[in-house]
C-alpha positions in Angstrom: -214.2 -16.6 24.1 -214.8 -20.2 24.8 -215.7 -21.0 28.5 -217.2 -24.1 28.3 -214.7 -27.6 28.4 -216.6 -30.5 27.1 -215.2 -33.8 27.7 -216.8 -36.6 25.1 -215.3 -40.2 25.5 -216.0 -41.6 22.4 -213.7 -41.0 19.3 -216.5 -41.5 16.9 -218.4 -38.0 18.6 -215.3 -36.4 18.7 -214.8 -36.9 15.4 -218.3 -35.6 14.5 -217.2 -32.4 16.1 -214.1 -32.3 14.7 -215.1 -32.4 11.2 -217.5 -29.5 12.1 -214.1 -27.4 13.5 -211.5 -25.5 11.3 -208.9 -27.3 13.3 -208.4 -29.5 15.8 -205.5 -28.4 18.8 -203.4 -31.3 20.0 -201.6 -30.7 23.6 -201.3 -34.2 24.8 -202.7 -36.0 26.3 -205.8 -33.6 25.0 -207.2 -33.2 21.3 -209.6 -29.9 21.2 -212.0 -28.7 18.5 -214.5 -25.9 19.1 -217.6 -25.9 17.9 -219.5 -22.7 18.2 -218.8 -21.3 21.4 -218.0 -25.1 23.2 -214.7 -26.4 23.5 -215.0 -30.7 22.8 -212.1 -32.3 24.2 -210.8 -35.8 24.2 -208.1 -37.2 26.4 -206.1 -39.8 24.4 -204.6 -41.4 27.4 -208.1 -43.3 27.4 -208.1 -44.2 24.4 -207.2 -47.5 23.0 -203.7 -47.2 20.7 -205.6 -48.2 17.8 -208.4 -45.3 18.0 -205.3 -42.8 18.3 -204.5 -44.0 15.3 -207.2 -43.6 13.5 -208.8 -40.3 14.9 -205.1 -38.6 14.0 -205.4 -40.2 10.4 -209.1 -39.4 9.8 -207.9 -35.5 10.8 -204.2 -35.2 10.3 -205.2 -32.1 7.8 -206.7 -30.5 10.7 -204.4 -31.0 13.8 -201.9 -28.7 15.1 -199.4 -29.3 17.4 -199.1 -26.6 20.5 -195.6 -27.2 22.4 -196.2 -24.3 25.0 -199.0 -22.1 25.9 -198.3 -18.4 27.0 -201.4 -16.3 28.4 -200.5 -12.5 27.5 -203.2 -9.7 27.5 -201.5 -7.7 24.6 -198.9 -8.4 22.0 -196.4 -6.5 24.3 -197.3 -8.2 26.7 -196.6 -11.9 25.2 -193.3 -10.1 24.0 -192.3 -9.6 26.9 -192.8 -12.9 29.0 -191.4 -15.0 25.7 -188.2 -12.5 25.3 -185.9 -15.3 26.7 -186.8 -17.2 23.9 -186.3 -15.2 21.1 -182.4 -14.1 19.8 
């Protein structure tokens, strides 16, 4: 499990880890890609518009979108604390 959060600054490093990653998490502001057992982060909120641009085109077949984030320590467990959402 990853423990370590490393901020890089530069979109062209990110990058370089990114390409290394299976896929790359977006919860904005934050892009994520993990690389062995490090978490690389990048807060886009820094960036310039134009490098948002091109870091989501150069890995837009990697990114997924997270909309909420539920911490559960079992599948029952997640069931239960996201039953209000299901029907």
């Amino acid at each position: 499990m990853v423990q370590e959060f490393l901020k890089v600054e530069d979109p062209e490093t990110f990058r370089l880890v990114a390409e290394q990653s299976p896929l790359v998490i977006r919860r904005d502001p934050y892009l994520f890609a993990q690389y062995f057992s490090g978490m690389f982060f990048i807060d886009l909120a820094e960036l310039r518009q134009e490098e948002v641009k091109k870091l989501f085109r150069m890995l837009r077949n990697k990114i997924i979108m997270v909309k909420k984030i539920v911490k559960a320590s079992s599948i029952s467990d997640f069931l239960n604390k996201t039953k209000e959402f299901m029907v």
